[in-house]
Every structure is written in structure tokens, then in C-alpha cells.
mmCIF file of the C-alpha atoms, coordinates in Angstrom:
data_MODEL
# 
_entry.id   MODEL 
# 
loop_
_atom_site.group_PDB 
_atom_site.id 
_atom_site.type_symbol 
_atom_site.label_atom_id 
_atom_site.label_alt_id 
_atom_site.label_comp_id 
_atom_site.label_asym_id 
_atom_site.label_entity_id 
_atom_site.label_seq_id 
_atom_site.pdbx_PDB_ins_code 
_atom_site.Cartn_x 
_atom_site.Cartn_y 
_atom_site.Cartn_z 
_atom_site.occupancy 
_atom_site.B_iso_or_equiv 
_atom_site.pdbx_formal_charge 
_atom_site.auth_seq_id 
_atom_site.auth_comp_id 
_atom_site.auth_asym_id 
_atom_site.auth_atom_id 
_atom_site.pdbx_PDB_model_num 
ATOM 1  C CA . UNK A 1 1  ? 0.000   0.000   0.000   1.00 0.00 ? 1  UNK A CA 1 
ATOM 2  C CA . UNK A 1 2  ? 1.467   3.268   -1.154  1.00 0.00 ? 2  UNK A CA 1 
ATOM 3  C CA . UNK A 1 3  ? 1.882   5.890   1.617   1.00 0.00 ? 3  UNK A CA 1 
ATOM 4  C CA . UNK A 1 4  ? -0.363  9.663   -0.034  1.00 0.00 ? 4  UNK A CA 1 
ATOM 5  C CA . UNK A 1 5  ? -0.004  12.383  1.398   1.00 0.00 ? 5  UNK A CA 1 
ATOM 6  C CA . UNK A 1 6  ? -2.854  15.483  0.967   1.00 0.00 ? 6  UNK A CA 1 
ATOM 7  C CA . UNK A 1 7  ? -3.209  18.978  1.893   1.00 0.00 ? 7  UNK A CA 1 
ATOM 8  C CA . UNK A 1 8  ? -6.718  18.701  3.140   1.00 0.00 ? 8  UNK A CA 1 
ATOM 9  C CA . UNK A 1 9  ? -9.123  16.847  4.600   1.00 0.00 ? 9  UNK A CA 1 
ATOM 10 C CA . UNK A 1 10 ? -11.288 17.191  1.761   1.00 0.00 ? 10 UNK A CA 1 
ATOM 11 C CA . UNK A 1 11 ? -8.238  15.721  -0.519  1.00 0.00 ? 11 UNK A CA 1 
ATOM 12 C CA . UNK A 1 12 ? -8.206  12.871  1.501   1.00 0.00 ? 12 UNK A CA 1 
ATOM 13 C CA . UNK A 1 13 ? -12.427 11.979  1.721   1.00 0.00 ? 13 UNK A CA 1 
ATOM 14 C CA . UNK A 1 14 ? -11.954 11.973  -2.171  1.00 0.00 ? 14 UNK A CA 1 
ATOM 15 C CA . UNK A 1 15 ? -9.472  9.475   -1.838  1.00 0.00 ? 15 UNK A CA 1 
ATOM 16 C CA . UNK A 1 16 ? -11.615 7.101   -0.209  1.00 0.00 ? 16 UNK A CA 1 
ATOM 17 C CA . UNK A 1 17 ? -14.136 7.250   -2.942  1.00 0.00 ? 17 UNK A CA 1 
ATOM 18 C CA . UNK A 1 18 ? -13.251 4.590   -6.005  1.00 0.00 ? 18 UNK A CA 1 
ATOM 19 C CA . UNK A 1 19 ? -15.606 3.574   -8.623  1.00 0.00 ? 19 UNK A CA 1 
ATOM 20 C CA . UNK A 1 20 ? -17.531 0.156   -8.912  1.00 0.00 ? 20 UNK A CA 1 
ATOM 21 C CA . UNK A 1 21 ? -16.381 -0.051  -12.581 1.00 0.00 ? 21 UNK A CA 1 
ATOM 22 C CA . UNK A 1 22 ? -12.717 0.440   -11.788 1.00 0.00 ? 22 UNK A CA 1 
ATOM 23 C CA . UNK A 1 23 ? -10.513 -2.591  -12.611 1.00 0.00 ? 23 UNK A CA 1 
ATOM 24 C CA . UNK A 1 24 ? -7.823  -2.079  -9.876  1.00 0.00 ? 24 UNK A CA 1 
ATOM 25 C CA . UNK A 1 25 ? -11.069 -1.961  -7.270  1.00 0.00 ? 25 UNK A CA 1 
ATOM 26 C CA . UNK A 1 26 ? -12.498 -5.403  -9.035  1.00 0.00 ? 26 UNK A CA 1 
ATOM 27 C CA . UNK A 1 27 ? -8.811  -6.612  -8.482  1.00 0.00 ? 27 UNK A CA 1 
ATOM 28 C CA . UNK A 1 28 ? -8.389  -5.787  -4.649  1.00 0.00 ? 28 UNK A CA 1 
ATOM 29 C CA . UNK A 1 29 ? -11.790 -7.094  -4.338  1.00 0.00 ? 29 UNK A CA 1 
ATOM 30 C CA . UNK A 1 30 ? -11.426 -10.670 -6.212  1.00 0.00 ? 30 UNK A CA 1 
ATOM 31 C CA . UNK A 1 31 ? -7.633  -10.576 -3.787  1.00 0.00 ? 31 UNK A CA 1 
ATOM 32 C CA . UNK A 1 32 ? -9.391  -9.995  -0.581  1.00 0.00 ? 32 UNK A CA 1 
ATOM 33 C CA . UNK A 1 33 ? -11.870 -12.746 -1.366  1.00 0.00 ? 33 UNK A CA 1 
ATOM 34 C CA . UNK A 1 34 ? -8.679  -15.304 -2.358  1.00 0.00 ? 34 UNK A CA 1 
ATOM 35 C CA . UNK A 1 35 ? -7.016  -13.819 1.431   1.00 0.00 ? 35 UNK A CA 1 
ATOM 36 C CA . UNK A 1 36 ? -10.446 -14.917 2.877   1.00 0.00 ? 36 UNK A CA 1 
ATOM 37 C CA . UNK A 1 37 ? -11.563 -18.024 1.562   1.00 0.00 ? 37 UNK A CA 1 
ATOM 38 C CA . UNK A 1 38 ? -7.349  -19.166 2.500   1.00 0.00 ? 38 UNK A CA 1 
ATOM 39 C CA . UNK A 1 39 ? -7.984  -17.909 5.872   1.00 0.00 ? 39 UNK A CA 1 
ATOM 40 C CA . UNK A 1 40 ? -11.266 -19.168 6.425   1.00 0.00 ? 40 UNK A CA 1 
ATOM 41 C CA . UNK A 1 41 ? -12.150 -21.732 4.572   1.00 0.00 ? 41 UNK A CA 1 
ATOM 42 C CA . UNK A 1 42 ? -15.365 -23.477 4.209   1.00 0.00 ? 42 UNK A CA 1 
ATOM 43 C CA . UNK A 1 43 ? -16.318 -25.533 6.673   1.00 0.00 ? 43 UNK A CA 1 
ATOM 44 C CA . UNK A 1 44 ? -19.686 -27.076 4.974   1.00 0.00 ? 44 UNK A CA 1 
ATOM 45 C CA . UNK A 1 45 ? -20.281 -28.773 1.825   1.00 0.00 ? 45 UNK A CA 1 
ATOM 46 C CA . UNK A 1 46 ? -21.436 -26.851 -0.983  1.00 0.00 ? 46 UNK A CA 1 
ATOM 47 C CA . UNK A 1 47 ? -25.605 -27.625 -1.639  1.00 0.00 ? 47 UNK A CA 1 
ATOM 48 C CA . UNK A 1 48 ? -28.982 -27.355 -0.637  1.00 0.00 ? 48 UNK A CA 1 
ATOM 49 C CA . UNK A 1 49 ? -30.132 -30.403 2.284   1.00 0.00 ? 49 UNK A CA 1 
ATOM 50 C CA . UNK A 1 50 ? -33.251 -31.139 3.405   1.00 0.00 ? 50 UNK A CA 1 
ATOM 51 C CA . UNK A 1 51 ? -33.622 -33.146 6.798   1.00 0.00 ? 51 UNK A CA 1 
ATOM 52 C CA . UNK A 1 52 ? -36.497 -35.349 8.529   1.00 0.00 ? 52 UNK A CA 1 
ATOM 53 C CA . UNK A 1 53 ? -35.834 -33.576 12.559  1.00 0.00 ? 53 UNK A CA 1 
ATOM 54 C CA . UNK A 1 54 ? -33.401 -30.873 13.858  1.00 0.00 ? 54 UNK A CA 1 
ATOM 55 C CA . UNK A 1 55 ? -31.370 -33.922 15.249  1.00 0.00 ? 55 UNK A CA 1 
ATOM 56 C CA . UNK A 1 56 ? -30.440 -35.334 11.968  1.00 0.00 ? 56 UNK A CA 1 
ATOM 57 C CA . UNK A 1 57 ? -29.671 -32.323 11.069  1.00 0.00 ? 57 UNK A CA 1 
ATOM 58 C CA . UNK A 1 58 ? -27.422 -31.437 13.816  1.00 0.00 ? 58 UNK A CA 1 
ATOM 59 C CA . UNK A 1 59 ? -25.861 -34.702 13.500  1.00 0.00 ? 59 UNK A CA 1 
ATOM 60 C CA . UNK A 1 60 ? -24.403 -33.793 9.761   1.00 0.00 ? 60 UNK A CA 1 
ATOM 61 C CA . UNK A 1 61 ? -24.039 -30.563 11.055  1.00 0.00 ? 61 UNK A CA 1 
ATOM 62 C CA . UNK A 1 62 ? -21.482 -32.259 13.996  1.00 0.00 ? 62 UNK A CA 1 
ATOM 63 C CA . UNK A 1 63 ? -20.137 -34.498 10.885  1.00 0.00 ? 63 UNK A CA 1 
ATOM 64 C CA . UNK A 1 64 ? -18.878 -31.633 8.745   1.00 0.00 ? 64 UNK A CA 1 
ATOM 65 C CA . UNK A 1 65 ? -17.062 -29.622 12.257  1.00 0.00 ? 65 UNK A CA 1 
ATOM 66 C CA . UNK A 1 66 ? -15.490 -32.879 12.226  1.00 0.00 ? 66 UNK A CA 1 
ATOM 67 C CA . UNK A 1 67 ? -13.809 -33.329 8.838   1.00 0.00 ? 67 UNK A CA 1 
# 
């Protein structure tokens, strides 16, 4: 991260502001998702599951904290 300097406060709130469409935002974006997903990753198979109770249920839930 570069270090900016700015004459006003005003200079710097401007700063802050980056547009949606900007590539280099889309970048740091799709990079702070990649630092995420290796820090945290997913603990839970990917999918929609339907259960019979809340115990089976919490019993796959108990299976996946395990892997």
C-alpha cells in the first residue's frame, strides 16, 4: 500500500471514494476474497439439504465440524 499524502481533509475523503467499474477496485476485491476463503475456509459442503428432525440435522451438522 502506497503511503499519499494530501493537503486537506477534503483531498483525503476523495481518496476514499473509487468507482464500482474500476478494474484495480475489481482486483483488490477478487484478492481480498482469495485472502479470505485461504484464511477461512469453508467448513460445509457446498448444496442445498433437506432433513427429517433438527437432530439429523445437527448430526451432519457435527459431521462436517469434524472433517
Amino acid at each position: 500500500m502506497p503511503v499519499r499524502k494530501f493537503r486537506s481533509l477534503d483531498e483525503a475523503r476523495e481518496a476514499l471514494w473509487v468507482s464500482p467499474d474500476d478494474v484495480a477496485f475489481l482486483r483488490g476485491v477478487a484478492q481480498l476474497w482469495r485472502l479470505a476463503a485461504a484464511l477461512a475456509p469453508r467448513r460445509y459442503p457446498r448444496g442445498v439439504y433437506r432433513y427429517r428432525s433438527i437432530v439429523e440435522a445437527n448430526r451432519a451438522r457435527e459431521a462436517w465440524e469434524r472433517r
